[in-house]
C-alpha positions in Angstrom: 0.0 0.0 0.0 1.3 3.7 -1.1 1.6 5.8 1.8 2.6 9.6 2.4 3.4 11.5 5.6 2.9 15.2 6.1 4.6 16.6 8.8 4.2 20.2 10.4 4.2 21.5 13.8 1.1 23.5 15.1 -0.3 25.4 18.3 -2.3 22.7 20.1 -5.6 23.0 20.0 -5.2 25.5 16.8 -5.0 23.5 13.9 -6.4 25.2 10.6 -6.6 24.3 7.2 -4.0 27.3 6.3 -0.2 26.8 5.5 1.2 24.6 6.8 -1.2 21.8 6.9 -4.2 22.9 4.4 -1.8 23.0 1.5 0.0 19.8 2.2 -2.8 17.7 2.7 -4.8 19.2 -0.3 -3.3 16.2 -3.2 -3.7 13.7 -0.8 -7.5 13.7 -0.8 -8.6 13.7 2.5 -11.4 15.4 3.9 -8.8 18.3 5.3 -11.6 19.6 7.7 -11.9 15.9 9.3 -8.2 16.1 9.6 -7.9 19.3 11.1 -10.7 18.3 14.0 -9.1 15.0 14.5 -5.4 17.0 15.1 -7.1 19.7 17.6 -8.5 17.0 19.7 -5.4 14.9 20.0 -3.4 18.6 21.2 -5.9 20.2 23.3 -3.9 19.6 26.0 -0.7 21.2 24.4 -2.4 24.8 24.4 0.1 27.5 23.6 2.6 25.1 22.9 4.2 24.0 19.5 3.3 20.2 19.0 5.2 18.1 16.0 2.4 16.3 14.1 2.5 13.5 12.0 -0.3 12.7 9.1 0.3 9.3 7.8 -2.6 8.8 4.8 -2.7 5.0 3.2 -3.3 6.5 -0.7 -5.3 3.8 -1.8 -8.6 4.3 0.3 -7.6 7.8 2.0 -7.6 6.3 5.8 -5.0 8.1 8.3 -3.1 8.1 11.3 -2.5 11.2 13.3 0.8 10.7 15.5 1.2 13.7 18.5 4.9 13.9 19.4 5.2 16.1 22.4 6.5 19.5 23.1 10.3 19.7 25.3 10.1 18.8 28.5 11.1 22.8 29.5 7.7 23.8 27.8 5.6 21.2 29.7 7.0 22.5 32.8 6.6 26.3 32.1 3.4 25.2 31.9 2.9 23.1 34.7 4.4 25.6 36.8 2.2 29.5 35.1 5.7 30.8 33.6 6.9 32.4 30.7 10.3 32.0 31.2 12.6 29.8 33.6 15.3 31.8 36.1 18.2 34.0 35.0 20.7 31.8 37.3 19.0 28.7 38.0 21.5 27.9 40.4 20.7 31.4 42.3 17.0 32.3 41.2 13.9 30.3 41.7 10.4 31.0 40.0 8.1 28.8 40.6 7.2 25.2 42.4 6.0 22.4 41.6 4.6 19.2 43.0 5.9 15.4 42.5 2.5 14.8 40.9 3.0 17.5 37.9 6.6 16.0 37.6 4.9 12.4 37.1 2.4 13.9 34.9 5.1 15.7 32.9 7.0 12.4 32.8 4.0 10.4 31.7 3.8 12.8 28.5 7.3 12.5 28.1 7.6 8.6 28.4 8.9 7.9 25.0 11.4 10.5 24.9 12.9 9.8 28.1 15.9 7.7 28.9 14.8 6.5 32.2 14.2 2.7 32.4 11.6 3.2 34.6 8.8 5.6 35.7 11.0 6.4 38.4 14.0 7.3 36.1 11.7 9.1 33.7 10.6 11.5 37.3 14.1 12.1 38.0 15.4 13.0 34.6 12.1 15.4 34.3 13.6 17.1 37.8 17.1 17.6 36.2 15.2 19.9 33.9 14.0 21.9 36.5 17.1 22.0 37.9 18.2 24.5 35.1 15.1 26.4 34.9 14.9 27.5 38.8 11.9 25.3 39.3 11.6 24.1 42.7 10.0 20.7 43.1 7.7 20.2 46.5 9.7 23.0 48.0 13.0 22.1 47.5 15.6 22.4 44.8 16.2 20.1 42.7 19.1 17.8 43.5 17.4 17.9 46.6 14.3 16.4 45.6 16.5 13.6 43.4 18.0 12.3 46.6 14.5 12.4 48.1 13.0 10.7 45.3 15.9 8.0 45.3 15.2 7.8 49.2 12.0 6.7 48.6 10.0 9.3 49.7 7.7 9.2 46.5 7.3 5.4 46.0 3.7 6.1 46.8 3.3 8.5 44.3 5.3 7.5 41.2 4.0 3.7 41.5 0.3 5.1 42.2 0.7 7.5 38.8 -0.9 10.3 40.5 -1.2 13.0 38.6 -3.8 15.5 39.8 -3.4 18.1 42.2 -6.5 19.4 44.7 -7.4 23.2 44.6 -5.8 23.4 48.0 -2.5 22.6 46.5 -3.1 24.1 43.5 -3.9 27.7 45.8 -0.9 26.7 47.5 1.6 26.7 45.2 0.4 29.9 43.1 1.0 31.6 46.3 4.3 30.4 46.7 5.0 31.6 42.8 3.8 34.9 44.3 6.3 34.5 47.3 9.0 34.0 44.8 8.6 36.7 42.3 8.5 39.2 45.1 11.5 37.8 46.3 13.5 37.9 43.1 12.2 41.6 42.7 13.7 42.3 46.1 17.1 40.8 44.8 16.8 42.8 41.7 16.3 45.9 43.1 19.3 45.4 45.8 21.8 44.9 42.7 20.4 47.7 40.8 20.4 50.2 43.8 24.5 49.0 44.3 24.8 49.4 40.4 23.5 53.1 40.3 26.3 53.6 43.4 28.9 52.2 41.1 27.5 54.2 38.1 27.4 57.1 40.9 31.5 56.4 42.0 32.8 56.1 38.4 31.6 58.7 36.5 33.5 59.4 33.7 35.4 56.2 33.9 35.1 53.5 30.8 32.8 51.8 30.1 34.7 48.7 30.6 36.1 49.5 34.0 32.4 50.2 35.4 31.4 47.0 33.8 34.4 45.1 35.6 33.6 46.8 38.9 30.2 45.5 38.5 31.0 42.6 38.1 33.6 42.1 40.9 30.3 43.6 43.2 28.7 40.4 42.1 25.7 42.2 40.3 23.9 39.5 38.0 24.5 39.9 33.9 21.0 40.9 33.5 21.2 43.9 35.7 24.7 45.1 34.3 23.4 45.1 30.9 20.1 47.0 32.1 22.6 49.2 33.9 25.7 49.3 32.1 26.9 52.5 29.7 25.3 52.7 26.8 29.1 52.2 24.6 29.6 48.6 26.6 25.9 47.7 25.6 27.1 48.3 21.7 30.1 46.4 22.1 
């Protein structure tokens, strides 16, 4: 049996029958409009996210098979956790928090794209991603949830594939997103405030030198370039 693949990556949830998709599926002779509702349904749950998509249409009676890969494992967990963006300096700045039943949930979604032998593995290698986006996970950083999670503490959990969270927890951890942001405004404003005294103390130095000194203060990249002379910023 003949068989061609059309391949684009869509919004889930948004599929349309414009470019990509419309035009490539036009000389195949499927009904486009079936094709398009059978795509949105499979992605709803990838909204604002860019999902790969696979058609696969058997050319002799027009039949297909819609295969959903899945976004990175950094998008599901921006959206697990409400963000945009993950931290600055992960290692330094945390943004949000998530529970070990989003983790599972994101590592459910993830399952074929994982190395992890096992559900457990899969958890633990989705945790090393928010590692290096300043997620927390139950409260705690990362590697410190790893070595609870290889202590046992979330048998329960993992091997019960609980995914849902209650509106309690839910409420819980928005407030502690809130908690966060404040305090990483708090930290941002501290390094600008000793950034304007440096600005203040060099004036008329180079560019470069007021960088340096800002940099030996320990200001964060982000707030030197906000800060730094407009000549360094060119450079």
């Amino acid at each position: 049996m003949a068989k061609e693949t059309v391949e684009v990556l869509i919004e889930g949830g948004k599929a349309t029958a414009a470019p990509p998709l419309g035009p490539a599926l036009g000389p195949m002779g499927v009904n486009i409009g079936q094709v398009v509702q059978d795509i949105n349904k499979k992605t709803a749950s990838f909204a604002k996210m860019q999902v790969p998509v696979k058609v696969t249409i058997d050319m002799t009676d027009k039949s297909y098979e819609i295969t959903v890969g899945t976004p990175p494992a950094s998008a599901l967990i921006k959206k697990e956790a409400g963000v945009d963006k993950g931290a600055g300096n992960p290692l330094t700045d945390k943004v949000a928090d998530l529970k070990i039943e989003q983790i599972i949930k994101i590592a459910q979604m993830k399952a074929d794209d994982t190395l992890g032998k096992d559900t457990k593995g899969k958890v633990k290698e989705i945790v090393g991603t928010c590692q290096s986006m300043g997620i927390l996970v139950e409260g705690v950083p990362a590697h410190e949830a790893i070595d609870q999670i290889n202590a046992g503490k979330f048998d329960a959990q993992i091997l019960g594939g609980k995914t849902e969270l209650s509106e309690a927890e839910k409420k819980e951890l928005e407030e502690e997103k809130k908690k966060l942001a404040e305090e990483l405004k708090e930290k941002h404003d501290m390094y600008a405030k000793q950034a304007d005294q440096i600005l203040k103390d060099l004036a008329g130095k180079e560019p470069r030198e007021i960088v340096k000194a800002m940099k030996d203060a320990g200001i964060p990249d982000p707030v030197i370039h906000e800060k730094a002379p407009a000549e360094d910023k060119k450079k």
